[in-house]
N, C-alpha and C positions, 0 to 999 in steps of 0.2 A: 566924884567917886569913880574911881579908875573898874573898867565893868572886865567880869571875869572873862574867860574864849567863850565859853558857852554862851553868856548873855550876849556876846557882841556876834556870834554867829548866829542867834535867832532875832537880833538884832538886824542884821542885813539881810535876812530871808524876810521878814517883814515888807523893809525895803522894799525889795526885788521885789514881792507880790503885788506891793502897791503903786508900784511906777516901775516898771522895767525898763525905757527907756535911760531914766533920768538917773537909774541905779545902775545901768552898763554904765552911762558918760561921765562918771563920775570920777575923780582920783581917786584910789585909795590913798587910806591916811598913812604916812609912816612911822613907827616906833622905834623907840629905841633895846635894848634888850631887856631893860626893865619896862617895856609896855608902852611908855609915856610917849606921846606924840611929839615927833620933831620937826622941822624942815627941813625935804631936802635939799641937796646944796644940787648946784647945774653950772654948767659953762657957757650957757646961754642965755639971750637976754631974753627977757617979758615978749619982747617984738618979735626976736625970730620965734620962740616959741609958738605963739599965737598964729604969725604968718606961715609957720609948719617950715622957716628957712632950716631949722636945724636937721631936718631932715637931709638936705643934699648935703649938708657939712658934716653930718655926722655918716653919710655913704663914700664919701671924698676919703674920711681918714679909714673907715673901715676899706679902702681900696688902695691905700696905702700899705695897708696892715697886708693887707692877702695877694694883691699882685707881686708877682718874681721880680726882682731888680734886674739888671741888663745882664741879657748873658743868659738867663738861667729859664729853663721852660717851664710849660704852662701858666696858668693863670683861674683867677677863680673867683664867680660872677658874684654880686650881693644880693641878687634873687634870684630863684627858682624859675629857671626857664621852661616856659608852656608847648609843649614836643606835641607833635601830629596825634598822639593818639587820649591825648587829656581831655576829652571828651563825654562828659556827664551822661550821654545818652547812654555809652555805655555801661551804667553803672546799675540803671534801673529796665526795667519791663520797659514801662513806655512812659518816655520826659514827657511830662504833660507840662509843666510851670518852669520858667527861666529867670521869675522875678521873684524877692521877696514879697515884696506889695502884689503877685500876681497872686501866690499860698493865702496869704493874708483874706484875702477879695475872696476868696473860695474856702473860708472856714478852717484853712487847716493850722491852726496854731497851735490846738492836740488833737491828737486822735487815738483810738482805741484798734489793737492788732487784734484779728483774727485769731493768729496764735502766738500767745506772749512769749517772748525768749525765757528760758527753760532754767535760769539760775541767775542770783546777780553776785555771785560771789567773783572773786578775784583770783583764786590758786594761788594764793601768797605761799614763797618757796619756804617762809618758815613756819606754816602748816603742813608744810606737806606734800604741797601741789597737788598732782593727781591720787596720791594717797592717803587725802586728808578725808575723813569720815563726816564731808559738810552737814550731812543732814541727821547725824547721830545726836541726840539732842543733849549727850553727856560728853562730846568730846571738848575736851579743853582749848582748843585753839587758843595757848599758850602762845607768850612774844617767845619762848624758850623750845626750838625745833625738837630736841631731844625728850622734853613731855610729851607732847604731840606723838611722836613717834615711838614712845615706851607705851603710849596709850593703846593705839593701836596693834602692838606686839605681844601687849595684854589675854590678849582676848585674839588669837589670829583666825584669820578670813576659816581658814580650812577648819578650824572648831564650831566658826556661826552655818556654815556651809552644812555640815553633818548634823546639825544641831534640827535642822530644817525648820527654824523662827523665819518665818517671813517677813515679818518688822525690825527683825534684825540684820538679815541678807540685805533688808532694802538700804540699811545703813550704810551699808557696806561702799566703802571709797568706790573712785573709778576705777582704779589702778587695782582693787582688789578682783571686782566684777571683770575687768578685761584678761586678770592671770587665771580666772577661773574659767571663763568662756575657752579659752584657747587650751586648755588643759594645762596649763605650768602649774604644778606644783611645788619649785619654788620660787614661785611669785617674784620672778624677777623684777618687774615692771615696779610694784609696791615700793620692791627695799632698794632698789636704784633711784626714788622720788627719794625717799630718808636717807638713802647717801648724798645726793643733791644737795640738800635743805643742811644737814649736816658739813658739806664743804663750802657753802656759800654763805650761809650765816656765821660760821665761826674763820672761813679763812679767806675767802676769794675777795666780799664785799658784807664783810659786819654792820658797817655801817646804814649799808643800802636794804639791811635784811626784812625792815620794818613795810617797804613797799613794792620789792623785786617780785615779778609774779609772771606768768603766762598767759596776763588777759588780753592779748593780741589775738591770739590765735583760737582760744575759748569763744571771746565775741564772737567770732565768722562761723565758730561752730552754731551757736544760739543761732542766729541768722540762716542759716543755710540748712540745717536737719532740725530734725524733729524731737521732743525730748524725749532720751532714752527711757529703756523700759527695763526696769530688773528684772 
C-alpha cells in the first residue's frame, strides 16, 4: 500500500526521533512521478562508491566543466576557500566548544533561550511580505497575492488606526505599523510590499512564488532585537 506525503512524513519524523543517527545515514528512497520507488541509475561501481573513489572522479570532471581552456582567464575552485577571517570565534560571545562530541558531553543537544525569536513565519512575497497581517486571525494568506492584498485594502490601516481597537492596530502588518510611525499617509511602504508580490508572482518568477520570501534578513532580525511592540 503506496502511503500518502502525509503518512510518509510522520513516517520519517518517527524515524528521526527514534535513531537520528541511523536516519541522517540513511539514503533516501527514490520515486518516480507517480510515487513508486525506483533505482537510481550511477556511473559508478559498488567499489568506487563505497571507497568514496567517485568523489575525485567526479571533482576531476566537475574541473573540466569550470576551469578556462588555453588562452582564456580565470578559473574557478570546486570548494569554498577558508580566508583569514572564517573564524567561529567571531561569530558568538564566547566559543566555549569546537567539537560536536565536546556540546554533546555538556548537555547541549537542546536548549531553551532566554528570549525566544519573536516570529516563525517566513514573509512569503505572495502574502505580502511586510504587509501581510501575520497575526490577524482572519487574513487569508491565499497562494493568490491579490486576495491577500484586497484583504488588507479592505479594511485600510488609517481606518483601524482612528478606529482606536487595540486588537485590531495590533493586527496590523509591519509595513502598516512602520507608515504610521513615521507619519506617511500614503503608506508607501504597505502598497510598494503589494506591488512586489504583485510583479513577482504574476511576472518576474510565478513559478518560484510559492516559496520566494525575505527570511534572510527577518531571521538576523529575531536574533539580534527584541520583539517589537505595537
Amino acid at each position: 500500500m503506496t502511503m500518502t506525503i502525509e503518512q510518509q512524513i510522520n513516517a520519517d519524523l518517527a524515524a528521526f526521533a527514534q535513531d537520528p543517527k541511523a536516519f541522517m545515514n540513511r539514503q533516501p528512497p527514490k520515486t518516480d512521478a507517480a510515487g513508486n520507488p525506483v533505482t537510481g541509475a550511477t556511473l559508478f561501481s559498488r567499489t568506487a562508491i563505497e571507497n568514496q573513489d567517485y568523489i575525485a572522479a567526479r571533482d576531476e570532471q566537475r574541473m573540466e566543466i569550470l576551469q578556462p581552456s588555453a588562452g582564456e582567464p580565470g578559473s574557478v575552485s570546486t570548494r569554498a576557500a577558508i580566508a583569514s577571517n572564517d573564524k567561529p570565534v567571531n561569530l558568538v560571545d564566547a566559543l566555549t566548544y569546537n567539537k560536536l562530541s565536546e556540546m554533546e558531553t555538556a548537555g547541549l543537544k537542546k536548549a531553551t533561550l532566554a528570549e525566544s525569536p519573536w516570529s516563525d513565519d517566513y514573509w512569503a512575497i505572495y502574502k505580502g511580505i511586510l504587509g501581510a497581517r501575520y497575526a490577524d486571525p482572519n487574513f487569508p494568506e491565499d497562494s493568490d497575492w491579490k486576495k491577500n492584498y484586497d484583504y488588507v485594502r479592505a479594511a485600510p490601516a488609517a481606518t483601524i488606526l482612528a478606529s482606536g481597537n487595540a486588537s485590531k492596530i495590533n493586527n496590523l502588518s509591519p509595513a502598516e505599523k512602520y507608515d504610521a510611525l513615521i507619519g506617511d499617509a500614503n503608506e508607501t511602504l504597505t502598497k510598494k510590499c503589494g506591488q512586489t508580490a504583485n510583479i513577482i508572482t504574476t511576472k518576474t518568477a510565478p513559478s518560484k512564488a510559492g516559496w520566494v520570501s525575505v527570511t534572510g534578513g527577518h531571521w538576523l532580525l529575531t536574533c539580534w532585537h527584541a520583539l517589537p511592540k505595537a
